[in-house]
C-alpha positions in Angstrom: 179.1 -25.4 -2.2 181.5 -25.6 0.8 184.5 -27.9 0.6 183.1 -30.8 2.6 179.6 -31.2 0.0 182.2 -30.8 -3.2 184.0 -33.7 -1.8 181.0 -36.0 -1.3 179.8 -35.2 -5.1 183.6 -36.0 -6.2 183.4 -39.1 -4.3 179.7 -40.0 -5.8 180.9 -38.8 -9.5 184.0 -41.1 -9.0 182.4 -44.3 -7.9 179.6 -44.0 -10.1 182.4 -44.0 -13.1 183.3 -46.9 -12.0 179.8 -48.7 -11.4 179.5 -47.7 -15.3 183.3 -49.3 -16.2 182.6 -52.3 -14.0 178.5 -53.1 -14.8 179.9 -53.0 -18.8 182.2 -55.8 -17.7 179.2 -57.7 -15.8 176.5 -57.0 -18.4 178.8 -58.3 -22.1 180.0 -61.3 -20.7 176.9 -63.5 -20.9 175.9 -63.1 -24.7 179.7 -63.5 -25.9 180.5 -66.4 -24.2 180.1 -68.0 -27.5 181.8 -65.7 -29.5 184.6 -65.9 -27.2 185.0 -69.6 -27.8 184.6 -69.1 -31.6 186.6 -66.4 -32.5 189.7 -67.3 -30.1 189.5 -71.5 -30.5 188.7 -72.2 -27.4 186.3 -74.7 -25.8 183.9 -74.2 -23.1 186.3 -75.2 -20.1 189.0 -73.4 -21.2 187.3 -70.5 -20.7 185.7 -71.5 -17.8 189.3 -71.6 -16.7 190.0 -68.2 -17.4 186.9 -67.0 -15.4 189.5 -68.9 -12.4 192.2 -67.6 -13.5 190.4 -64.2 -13.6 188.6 -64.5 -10.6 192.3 -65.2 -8.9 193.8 -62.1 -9.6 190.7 -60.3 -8.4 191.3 -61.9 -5.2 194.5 -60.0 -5.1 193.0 -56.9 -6.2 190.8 -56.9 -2.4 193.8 -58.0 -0.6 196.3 -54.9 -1.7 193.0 -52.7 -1.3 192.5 -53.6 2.0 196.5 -53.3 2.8 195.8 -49.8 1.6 192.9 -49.0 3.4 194.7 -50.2 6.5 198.2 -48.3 5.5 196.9 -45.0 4.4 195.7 -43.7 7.7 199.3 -44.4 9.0 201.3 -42.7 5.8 200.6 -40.4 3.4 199.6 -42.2 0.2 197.3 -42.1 -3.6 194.4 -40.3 -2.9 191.1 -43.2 -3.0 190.1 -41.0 -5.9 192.8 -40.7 -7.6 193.5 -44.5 -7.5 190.1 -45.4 -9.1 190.8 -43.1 -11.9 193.6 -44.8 -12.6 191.9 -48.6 -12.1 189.5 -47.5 -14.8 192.0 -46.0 -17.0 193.8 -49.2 -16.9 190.5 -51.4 -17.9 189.7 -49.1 -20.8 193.4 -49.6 -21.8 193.2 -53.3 -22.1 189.9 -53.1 -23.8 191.5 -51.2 -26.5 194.2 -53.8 -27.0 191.9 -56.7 -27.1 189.3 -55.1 -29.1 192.0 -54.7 -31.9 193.7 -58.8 -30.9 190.4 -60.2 -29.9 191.2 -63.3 -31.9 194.6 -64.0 -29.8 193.8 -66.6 -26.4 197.0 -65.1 -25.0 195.7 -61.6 -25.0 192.5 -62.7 -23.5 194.3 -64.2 -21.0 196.9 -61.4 -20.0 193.7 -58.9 -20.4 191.5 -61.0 -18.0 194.6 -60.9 -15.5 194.4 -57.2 -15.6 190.7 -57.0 -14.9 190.4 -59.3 -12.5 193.0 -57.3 -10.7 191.6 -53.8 -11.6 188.1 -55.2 -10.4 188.9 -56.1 -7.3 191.0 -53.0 -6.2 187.9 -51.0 -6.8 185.3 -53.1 -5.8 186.6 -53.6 -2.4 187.4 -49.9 -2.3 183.7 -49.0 -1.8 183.4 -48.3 1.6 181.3 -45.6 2.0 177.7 -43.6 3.3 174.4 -46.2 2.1 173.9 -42.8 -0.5 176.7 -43.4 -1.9 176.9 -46.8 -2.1 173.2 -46.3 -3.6 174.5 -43.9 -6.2 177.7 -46.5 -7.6 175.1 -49.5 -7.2 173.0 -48.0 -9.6 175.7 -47.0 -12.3 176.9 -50.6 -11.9 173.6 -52.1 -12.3 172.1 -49.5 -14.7 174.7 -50.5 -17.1 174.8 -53.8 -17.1 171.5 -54.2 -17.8 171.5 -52.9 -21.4 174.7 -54.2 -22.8 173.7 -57.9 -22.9 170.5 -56.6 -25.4 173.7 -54.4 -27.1 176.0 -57.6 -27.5 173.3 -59.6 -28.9 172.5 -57.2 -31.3 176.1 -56.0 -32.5 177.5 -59.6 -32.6 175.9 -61.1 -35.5 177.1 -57.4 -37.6 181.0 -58.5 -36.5 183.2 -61.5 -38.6 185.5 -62.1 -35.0 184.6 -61.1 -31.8 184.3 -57.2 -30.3 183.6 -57.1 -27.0 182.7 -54.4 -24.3 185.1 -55.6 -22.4 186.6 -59.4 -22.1 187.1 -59.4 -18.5 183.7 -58.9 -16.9 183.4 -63.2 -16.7 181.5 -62.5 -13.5 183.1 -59.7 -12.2 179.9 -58.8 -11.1 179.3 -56.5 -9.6 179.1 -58.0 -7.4 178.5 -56.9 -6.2 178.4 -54.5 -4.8 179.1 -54.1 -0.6 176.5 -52.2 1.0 178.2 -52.3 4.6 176.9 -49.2 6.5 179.8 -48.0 8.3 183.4 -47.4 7.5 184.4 -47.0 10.8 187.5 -48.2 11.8 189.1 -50.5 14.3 188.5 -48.0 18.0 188.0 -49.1 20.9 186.3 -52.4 20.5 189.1 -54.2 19.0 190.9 -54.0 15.5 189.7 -56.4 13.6 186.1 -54.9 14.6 184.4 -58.0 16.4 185.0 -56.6 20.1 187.2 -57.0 23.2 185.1 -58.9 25.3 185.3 -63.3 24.4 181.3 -63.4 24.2 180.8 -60.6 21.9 184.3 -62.0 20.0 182.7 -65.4 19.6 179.3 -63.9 18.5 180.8 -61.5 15.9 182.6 -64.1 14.5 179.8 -66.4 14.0 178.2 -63.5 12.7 180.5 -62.4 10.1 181.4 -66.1 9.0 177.6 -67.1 8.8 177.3 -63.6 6.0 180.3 -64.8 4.2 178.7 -67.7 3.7 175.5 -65.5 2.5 177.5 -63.5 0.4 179.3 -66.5 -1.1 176.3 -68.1 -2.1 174.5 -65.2 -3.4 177.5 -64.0 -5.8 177.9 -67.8 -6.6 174.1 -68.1 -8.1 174.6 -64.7 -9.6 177.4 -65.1 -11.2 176.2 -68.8 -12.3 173.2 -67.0 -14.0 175.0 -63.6 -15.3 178.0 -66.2 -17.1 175.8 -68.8 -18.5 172.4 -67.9 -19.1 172.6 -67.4 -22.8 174.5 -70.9 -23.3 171.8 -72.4 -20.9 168.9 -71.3 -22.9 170.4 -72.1 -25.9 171.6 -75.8 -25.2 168.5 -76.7 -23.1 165.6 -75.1 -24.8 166.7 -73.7 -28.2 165.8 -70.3 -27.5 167.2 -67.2 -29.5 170.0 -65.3 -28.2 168.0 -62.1 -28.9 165.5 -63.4 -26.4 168.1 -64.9 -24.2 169.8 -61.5 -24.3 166.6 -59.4 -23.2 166.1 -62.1 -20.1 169.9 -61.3 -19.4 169.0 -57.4 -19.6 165.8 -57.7 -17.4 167.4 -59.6 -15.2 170.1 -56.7 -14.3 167.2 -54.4 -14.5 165.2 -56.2 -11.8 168.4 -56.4 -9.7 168.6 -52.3 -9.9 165.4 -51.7 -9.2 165.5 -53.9 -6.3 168.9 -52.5 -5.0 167.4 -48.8 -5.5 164.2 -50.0 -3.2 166.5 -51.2 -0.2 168.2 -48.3 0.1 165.0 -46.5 -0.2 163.2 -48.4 2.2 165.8 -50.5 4.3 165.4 -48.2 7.3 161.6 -49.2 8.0 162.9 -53.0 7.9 163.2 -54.6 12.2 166.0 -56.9 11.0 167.6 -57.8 7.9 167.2 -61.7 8.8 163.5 -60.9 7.7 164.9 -60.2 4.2 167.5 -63.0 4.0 164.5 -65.5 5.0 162.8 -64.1 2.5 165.5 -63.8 -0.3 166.2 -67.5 0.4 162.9 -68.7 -0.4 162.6 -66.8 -3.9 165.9 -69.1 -4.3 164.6 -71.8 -3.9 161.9 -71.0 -6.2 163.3 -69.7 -8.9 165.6 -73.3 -8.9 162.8 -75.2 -8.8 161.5 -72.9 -11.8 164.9 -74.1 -13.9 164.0 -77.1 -13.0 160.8 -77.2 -14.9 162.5 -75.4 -17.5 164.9 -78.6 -18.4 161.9 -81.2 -17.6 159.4 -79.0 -19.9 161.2 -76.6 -21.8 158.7 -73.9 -21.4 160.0 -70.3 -21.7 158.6 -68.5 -19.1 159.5 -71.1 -16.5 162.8 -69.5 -17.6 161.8 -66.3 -17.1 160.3 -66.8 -13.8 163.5 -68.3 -12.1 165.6 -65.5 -13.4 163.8 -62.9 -12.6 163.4 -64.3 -9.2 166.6 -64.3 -8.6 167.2 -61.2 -9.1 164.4 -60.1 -6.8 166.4 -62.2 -4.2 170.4 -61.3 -5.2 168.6 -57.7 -4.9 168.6 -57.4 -1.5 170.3 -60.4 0.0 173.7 -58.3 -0.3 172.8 -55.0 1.4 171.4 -56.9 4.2 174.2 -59.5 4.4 176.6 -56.8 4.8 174.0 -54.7 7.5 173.4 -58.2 9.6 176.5 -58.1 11.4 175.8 -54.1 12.8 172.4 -55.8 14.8 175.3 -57.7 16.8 177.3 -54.7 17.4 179.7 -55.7 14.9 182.1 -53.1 13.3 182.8 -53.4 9.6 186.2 -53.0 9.8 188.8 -53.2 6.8 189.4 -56.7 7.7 185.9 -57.6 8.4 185.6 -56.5 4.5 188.4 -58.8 3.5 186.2 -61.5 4.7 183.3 -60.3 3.2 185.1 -59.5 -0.4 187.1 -62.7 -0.3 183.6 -65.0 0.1 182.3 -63.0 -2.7 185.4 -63.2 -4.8 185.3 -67.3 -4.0 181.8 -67.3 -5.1 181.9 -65.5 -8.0 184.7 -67.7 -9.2 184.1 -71.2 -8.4 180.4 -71.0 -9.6 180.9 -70.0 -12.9 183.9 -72.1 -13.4 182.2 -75.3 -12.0 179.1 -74.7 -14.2 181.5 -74.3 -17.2 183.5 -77.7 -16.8 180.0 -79.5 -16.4 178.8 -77.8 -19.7 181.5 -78.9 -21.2 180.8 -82.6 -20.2 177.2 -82.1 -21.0 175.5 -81.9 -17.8 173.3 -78.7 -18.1 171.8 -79.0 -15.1 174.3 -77.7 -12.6 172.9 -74.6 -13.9 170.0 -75.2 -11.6 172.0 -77.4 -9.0 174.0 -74.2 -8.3 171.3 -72.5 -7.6 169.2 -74.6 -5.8 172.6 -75.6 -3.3 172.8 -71.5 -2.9 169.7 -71.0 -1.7 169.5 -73.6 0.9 173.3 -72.5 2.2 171.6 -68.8 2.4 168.9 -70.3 4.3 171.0 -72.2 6.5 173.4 -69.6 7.6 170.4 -66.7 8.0 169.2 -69.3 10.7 172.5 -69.7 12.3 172.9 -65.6 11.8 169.1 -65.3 13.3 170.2 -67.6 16.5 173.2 -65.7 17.2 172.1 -62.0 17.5 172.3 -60.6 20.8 169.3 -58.6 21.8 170.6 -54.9 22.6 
């Protein structure tokens, strides 16, 4: 194996570590929401606050990743490698200490901190070849699928609270960037959107009317992957064993849809096909919530979650490849814009939807989702009017 193919596997056996470490933060959250609020004494929008709080420093984790990614071709600095090793080492660290203070709200707090900031370091850092991306999508998504089945299962066994890990609140995985190139600023301007005003103007529409993909997208994901369980529970009475499996199958769904882009993205014209697409599952799997409230029938459930996931699926890769139709570079700063919509979405929605639980109003559950899919819609038209044939 020559030095150039050991580095790629390094690379691929690196970020797929931290697919695993990040999808068991995204997958345990859901189904111990409860036993979060039980075990540390407090309510429903208090933690909702610490998803915000969480969410916050994961903001600041993309913005010193992207100061990195722009310094390091200047100076001599950590190895990308060698950072995520140590990202990861520091989230298994403060699941150790929680898992042996996991009745304390102040170590909660401080631990949440420290993931959110972990999180976002790494999760912007992946900015690499569409197999690659493929291979740390799937650790990511592969493990979270299982562990909200293994939550619901090992709760009930424990008197307080023993999480995975208490700071995946909707660090989802988010999400995961699928932006094929890595390319940096060259010739066509540094921030990646082009020299010339036309091209400016229509990159910038471009990348603003993705954020605003991306940020609904994560928003509705996050929305779903935070408060599922407690939705099922409050609105319907279901089990959390059952609610638990729909939370597995849900991640599941996601993977195997993720798996099938990469697989089959390069047959598709444009990716406004599949954001037209992805918007109208949305919408459908709202109006399936919907029915769930009015008639309380399970599978109307089951439907709109697994829909959604059919729809967050693909939306993201093809959010992030939109841009490259318009001759759009994505730059590191064109990925701050990207990660910071993401990072907005993923903690507003599950915050909001928290406070309004605690107030009683279970349907912004589907309100979320239904205002996410028309705001994809909207902006894949905006996106569809803007591209400039080649």
């Amino acid at each position: 194996m020559n030095a150039a193919a050991r580095a790629r596997h390094n690379t691929v056996a690196v970020l797929t570590t931290v697919g695993i470490v990040n999808g068991g933060l995204v997958g345990g959250i859901g189904p111990s929401i409860d036993a979060f609020a039980a075990n540390t004494g407090l309510s429903q929008s208090t933690l909702a606050g610490l998803v915000l709080q969480m969410k916050l420093s994961k903001l600041l984790g993309n913005y010193c990743w992207t100061y990195y990614a722009n310094s390091s071709a200047r100076h001599g600095r950590l190895s990308p490698r060698g950072l995520h090793a140590a990202l990861m080492l520091c989230s298994a660290g403060l699941s150790c200490v929680v898992a042996r203070a996991r009745t304390s709200p102040r170590w909660l707090q401080l631990a949440c901190w420290g993931f959110g900031l972990c999180y976002g370091c790494s999760d912007a850092g992946v900015l690499m070849a569409l197999a690659v991306l493929a291979a740390a999508a799937a650790a990511v998504l592969a493990c979270a699928a299982p562990l909200p089945r293994g939550d619901a299962a090992s709760l009930p066994h424990y008197e307080a609270l023993q999480p995975d890990s208490p700071g995946g609140n909707g660090l989802e995985l988010q999400p995961l960037h699928e932006p094929g190139s890595t390319a940096q600023s060259s010739g066509d301007g540094r921030d990646g959107l082009g020299r010339s005003p036309l091209h400016r103007r229509h990159g910038l529409v471009l990348v603003g009317a993705m954020a605003t993909v991306l940020f609904s997208v994560t928003a509705a994901e996050h929305g779903v992957a935070t408060w599922l369980p407690t939705y099922g529970q409050r609105v319907g009475a279901m089990e959390l064993s059952s609610l638990a499996l729909l939370s597995s199958v849900f991640w599941a769904v996601v993977t195997a849809g993720r798996v099938a882009w990469s697989a089959f993205a390069a047959s598709v014209s444009s990716a406004w096909h599949a954001l037209a697409f992805d918007a109208s599952v949305m919408v459908v799997s709202g109006l399936s919530y919907l029915g769930y409230e009015l008639l309380q029938s399970q599978w109307l459930l089951w439907l709109g979650t697994c829909g959604l996931g059919i729809a967050i699926a693909s939306s993201v890769p093809a959010a992030m490849a939109l841009p490259a139709e318009g001759d759009v570079i994505i730059s590191p700063n064109v990925m701050l814009v990207f990660n910071f919509a993401m990072s907005l979405g993923e903690l507003l929605a599950p915050y909001t939807i928290g406070l309004c639980f605690a107030q009683g109003w279970y349907g912004a559950f589907t309100a979320c989702t239904v205002m996410m899919s028309l705001a994809v819609a909207g902006a894949t038209a905006v996106a569809r009017c803007t591209l400039v044939p080649n």
